[in-house]
Each structure stands twice: as structure tokens, then as C-alpha cells.
C-alpha positions as CSV (number, residue, x, y, z in Angstrom):
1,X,48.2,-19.9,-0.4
2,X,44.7,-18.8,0.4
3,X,43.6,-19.0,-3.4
4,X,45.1,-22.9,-3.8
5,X,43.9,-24.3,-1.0
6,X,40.1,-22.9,-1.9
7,X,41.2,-24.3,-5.4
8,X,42.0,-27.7,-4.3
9,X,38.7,-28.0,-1.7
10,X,36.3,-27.2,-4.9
11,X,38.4,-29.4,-7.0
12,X,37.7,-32.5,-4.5
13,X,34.1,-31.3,-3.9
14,X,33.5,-31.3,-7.6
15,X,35.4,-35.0,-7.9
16,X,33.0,-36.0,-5.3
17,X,29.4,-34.7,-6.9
18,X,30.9,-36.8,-10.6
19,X,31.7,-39.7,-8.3
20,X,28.2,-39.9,-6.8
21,X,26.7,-38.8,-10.2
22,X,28.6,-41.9,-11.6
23,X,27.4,-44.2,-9.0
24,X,23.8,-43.2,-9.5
25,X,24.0,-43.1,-12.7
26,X,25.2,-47.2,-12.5
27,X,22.5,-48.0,-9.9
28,X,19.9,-46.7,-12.3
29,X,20.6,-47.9,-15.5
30,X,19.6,-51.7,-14.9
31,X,16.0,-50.1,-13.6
32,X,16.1,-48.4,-17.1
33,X,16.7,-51.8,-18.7
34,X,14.2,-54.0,-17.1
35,X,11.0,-51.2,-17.6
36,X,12.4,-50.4,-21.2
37,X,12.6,-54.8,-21.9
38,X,9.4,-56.3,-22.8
39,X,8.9,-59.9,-24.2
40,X,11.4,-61.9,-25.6
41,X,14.8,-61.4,-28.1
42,X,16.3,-63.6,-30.6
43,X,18.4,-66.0,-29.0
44,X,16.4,-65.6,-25.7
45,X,15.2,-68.9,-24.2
46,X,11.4,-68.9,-24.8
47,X,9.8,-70.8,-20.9
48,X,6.9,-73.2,-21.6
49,X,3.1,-73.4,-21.0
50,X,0.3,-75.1,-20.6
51,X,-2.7,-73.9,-22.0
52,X,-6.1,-75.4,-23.1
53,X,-6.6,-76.3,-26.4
54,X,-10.0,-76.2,-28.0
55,X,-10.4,-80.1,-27.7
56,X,-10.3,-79.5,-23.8
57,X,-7.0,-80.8,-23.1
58,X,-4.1,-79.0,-21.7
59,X,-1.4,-78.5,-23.9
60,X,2.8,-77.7,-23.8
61,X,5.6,-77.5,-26.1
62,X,7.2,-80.6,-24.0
63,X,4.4,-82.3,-25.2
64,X,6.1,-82.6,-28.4
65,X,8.8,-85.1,-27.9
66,X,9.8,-85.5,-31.7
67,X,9.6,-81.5,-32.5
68,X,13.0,-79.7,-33.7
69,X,11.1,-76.6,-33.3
70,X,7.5,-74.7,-33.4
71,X,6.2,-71.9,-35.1
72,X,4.1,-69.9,-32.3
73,X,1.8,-68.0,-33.4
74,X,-0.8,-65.6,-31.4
75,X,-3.5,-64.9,-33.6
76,X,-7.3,-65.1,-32.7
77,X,-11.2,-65.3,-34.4
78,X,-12.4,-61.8,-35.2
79,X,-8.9,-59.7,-36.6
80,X,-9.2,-59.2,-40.4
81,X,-5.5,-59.6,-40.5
82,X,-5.4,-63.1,-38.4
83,X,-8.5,-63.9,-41.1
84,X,-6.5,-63.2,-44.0
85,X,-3.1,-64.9,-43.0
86,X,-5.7,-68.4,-41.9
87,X,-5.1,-70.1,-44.8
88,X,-1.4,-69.2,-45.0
89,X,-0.6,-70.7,-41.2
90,X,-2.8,-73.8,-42.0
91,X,-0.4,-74.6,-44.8
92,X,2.8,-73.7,-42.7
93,X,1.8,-76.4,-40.5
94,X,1.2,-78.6,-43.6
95,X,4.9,-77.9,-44.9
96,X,6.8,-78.0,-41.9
97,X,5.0,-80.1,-39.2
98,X,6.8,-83.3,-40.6
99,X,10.1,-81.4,-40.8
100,X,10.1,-81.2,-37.1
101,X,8.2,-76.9,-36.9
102,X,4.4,-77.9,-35.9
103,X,2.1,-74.5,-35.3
104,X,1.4,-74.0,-32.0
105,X,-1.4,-71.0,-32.5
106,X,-2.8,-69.1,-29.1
107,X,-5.4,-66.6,-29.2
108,X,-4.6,-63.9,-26.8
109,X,-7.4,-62.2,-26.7
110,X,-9.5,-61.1,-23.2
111,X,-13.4,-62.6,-24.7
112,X,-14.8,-60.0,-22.1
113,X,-13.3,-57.1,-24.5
114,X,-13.6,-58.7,-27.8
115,X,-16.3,-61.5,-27.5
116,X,-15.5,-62.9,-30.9
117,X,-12.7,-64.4,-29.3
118,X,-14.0,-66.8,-26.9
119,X,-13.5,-70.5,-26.2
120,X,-16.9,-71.7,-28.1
121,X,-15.7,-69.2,-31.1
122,X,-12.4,-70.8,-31.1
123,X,-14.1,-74.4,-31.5
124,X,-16.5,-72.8,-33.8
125,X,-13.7,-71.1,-36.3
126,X,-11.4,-73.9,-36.1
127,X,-13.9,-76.0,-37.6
128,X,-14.6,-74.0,-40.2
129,X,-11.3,-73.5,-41.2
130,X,-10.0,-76.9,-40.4
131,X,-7.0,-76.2,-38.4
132,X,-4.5,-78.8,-38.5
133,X,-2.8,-77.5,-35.2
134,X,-3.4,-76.8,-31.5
135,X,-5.7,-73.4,-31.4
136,X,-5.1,-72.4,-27.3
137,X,-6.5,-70.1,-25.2
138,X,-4.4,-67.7,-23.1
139,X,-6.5,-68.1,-20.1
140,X,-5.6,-65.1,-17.9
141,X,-3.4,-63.4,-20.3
142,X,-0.3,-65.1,-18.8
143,X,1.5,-66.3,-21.8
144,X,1.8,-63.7,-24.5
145,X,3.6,-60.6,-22.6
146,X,6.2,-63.2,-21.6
147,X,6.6,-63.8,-25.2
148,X,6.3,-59.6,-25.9
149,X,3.4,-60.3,-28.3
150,X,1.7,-56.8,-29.6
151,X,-0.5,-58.2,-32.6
152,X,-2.4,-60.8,-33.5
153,X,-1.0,-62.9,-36.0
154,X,2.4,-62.6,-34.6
155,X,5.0,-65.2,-35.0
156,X,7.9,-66.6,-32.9
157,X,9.9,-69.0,-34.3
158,X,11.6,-71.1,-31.7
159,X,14.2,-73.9,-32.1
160,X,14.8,-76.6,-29.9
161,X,18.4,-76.9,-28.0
162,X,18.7,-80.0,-26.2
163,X,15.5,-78.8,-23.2
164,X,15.8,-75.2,-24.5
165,X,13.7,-73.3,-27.1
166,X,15.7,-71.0,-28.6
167,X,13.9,-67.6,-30.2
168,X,15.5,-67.7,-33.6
169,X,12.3,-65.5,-35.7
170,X,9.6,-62.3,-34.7
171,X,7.7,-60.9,-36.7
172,X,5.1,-61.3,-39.2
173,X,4.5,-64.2,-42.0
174,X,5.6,-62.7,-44.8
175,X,5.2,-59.3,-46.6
176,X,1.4,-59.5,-48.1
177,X,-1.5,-60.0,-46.0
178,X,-3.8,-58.6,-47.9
179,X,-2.8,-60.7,-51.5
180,X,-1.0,-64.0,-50.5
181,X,-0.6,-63.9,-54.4
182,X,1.5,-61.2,-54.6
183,X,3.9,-61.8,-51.4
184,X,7.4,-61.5,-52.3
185,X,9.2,-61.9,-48.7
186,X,8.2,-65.0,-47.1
187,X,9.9,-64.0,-43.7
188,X,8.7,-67.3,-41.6
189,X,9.2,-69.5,-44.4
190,X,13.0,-68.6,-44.9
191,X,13.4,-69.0,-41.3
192,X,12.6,-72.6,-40.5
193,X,13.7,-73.0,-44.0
194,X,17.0,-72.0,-42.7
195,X,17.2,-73.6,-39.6
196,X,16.4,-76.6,-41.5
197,X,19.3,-76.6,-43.6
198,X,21.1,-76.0,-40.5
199,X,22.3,-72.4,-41.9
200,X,22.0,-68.8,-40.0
201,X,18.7,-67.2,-40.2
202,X,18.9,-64.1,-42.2
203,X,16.0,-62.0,-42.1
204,X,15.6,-62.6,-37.6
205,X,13.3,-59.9,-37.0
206,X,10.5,-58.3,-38.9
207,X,7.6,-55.3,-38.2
208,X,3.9,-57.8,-37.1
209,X,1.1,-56.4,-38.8
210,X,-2.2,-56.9,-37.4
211,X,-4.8,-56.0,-34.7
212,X,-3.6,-54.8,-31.4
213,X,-4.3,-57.6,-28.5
214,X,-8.1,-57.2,-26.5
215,X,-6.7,-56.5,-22.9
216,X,-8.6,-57.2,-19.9
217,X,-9.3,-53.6,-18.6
């Protein structure tokens, strides 16, 4: 008699230590989530800004009243990569600013740790390269860990959804930046392609390559 009713006291003991183990277990895992989540997903609604552009003025994607979309892209002056894929994003904007996609281009960059990047550089390169599209400056480094931005170019595509934008592309511009001649994935292209012919985006995700972003230590 002695044996069950020790039997049946570790048996409740042991129900009660999985019980508590459970219930920690549950309180925890949404810490987990939210340290483990950084920047958006696809399908995430992407918030807007306002950021200055290098002609002064303040600039935000509800600025652009006749948009169906934008193709944000943080890049910035002094990244061989951003250099290479210049030419590539000024004729992105070209292709698809009419369709409805305009670049929206933000340079992430902290000018006190890479001084190649600041606002007179901006103005300075932009000329130079004749952008055709807003060039902003992430003043304060607000803007690109909401979007979960690591490199510079790196590009989220972002549809509009009655007052939403929708994340529908991240990643980078296509599979080549060293030989724009020899690309054979043309990863942002397909996208707004897609969305265009109102289809599914394939290809929704893709590896950015380019220089890591100048923090503000």
C-alpha cells in the first residue's frame, strides 16, 4: 500500500514539473520570436517614411499618389557593389517608373563611419550618375532596420494594397554584379514583372550581395 501511494505522489510530482516546464516553455517562446525577427517578410506590410532627399525636400511613399508599387532600394556612394549595380537601378526606374514601380533609393550609411556617404556626396554622385529617382538619406538610421536591410544595394519590392504596401520581393537585383552582361537571373525584374501581369511572384526571396551597412558606433 506503502509502495503505491509513494508511486502515485511521484507520479503527480513529476505531472507537475512537465506542467510548469510546458507553461514556461509557452511564455518563452514569443521572447524567442521577437529577438530571433529582424526587418521585414514577404507579405509583411512595409510602414512609411519621410526622409530627405538630396534636393532638400522631405520625401514619402504617400507622396506617390499614382504609384502601384516601388522598388526600394538601400544602396549608398562608396560600395563597389552599389557602384556596379548604378547603372542597372537607373534603368529599373526607366522601365518601370511609368508602369506604376518608381525607385525609391536610401543610402543607409552613418557618414561619421564611412564619409563617402554623406549628404554633399549624395548630391555630388547623383549628378554624376544622373539618377532619375529620389536618392534619401536615412538620417538617424531609423528606416532600414525596420525594413531588415543588411547590404547595400538591397532591394524590397513593395506593392500597393488599397493604403498598404505589401512586401512582395528581397533580395538582390539579379545574379551578376560584377558583368551586367552576363546576368542570367534577373530576380527584381521578374518580380514587378509579375506583379504587373497580375501573376504570383516566383522567385520572392533572394541572398543581397553587397557591403555590409556603416553603423553609427
Amino acid at each position: 500500500m506503502k509502495n503505491i501511494k509513494i508511486l502515485m505522489t511521484a507520479a503527480i510530482v513529476g505531472l507537475s514539473l512537465l506542467s510548469f516546464t510546458a507553461k514556461n516553455d509557452k511564455h518563452e517562446e514569443p521572447k524567442s520570436k521577437t529577438a530571433s525577427s529582424k526587418g521585414y517578410e514577404v507579405g509583411d506590410t512595409a510602414a512609411d517614411f519621410k526622409l530627405k532627399n538630396i534636393d532638400g525636400k522631405m520625401v514619402s511613399l504617400s507622396d506617390f499618389k499614382k504609384a502601384k508599387g516601388f522598388i526600394v532600394i538601400f544602396t549608398c556612394n562608396h560600395c563597389p557593389y552599389a557602384k556596379k549595380y548604378e547603372d542597372r537601378i537607373i534603368a529599373l526606374d526607366k522601365k518601370y517608373k511609368d508602369a506604376g514601380y518608381p525607385v525609391i533609393a536610401i543610402n543607409p550609411n552613418d557618414p561619421n563611419v564611412q564619409p563617402e556617404d554623406g549628404f554633399q556626396q549624395m548630391i555630388t554622385r547623383a549628378k554624376e550618375k544622373g539618377f532619375t529617382f529620389p536618392y534619401l538619406v536615412d538620417e538617424g538610421q531609423k528606416v532600414y532596420p525596420q525594413y531588415g536591410a543588411t547590404k547595400t544595394p538591397h532591394v524590397f519590392i513593395l506593392q500597393k494594397e488599397g493604403a498598404k504596401n505589401i512586401v512582395k520581393y528581397i533580395g538582390a537585383i539579379d545574379n551578376n554584379y560584377e558583368d551586367p552582361n552576363d546576368v542570367s537571373e534577373r530576380y527584381a525584374e521578374d518580380a514587378l514583372n509579375a506583379l504587373l501581369n497580375k501573376e504570383p511572384v516566383k522567385m520572392t526571396k533572394t541572398v543581397a550581395i553587397g557591403c555590409t551597412i556603416k553603423v553609427k558606433k
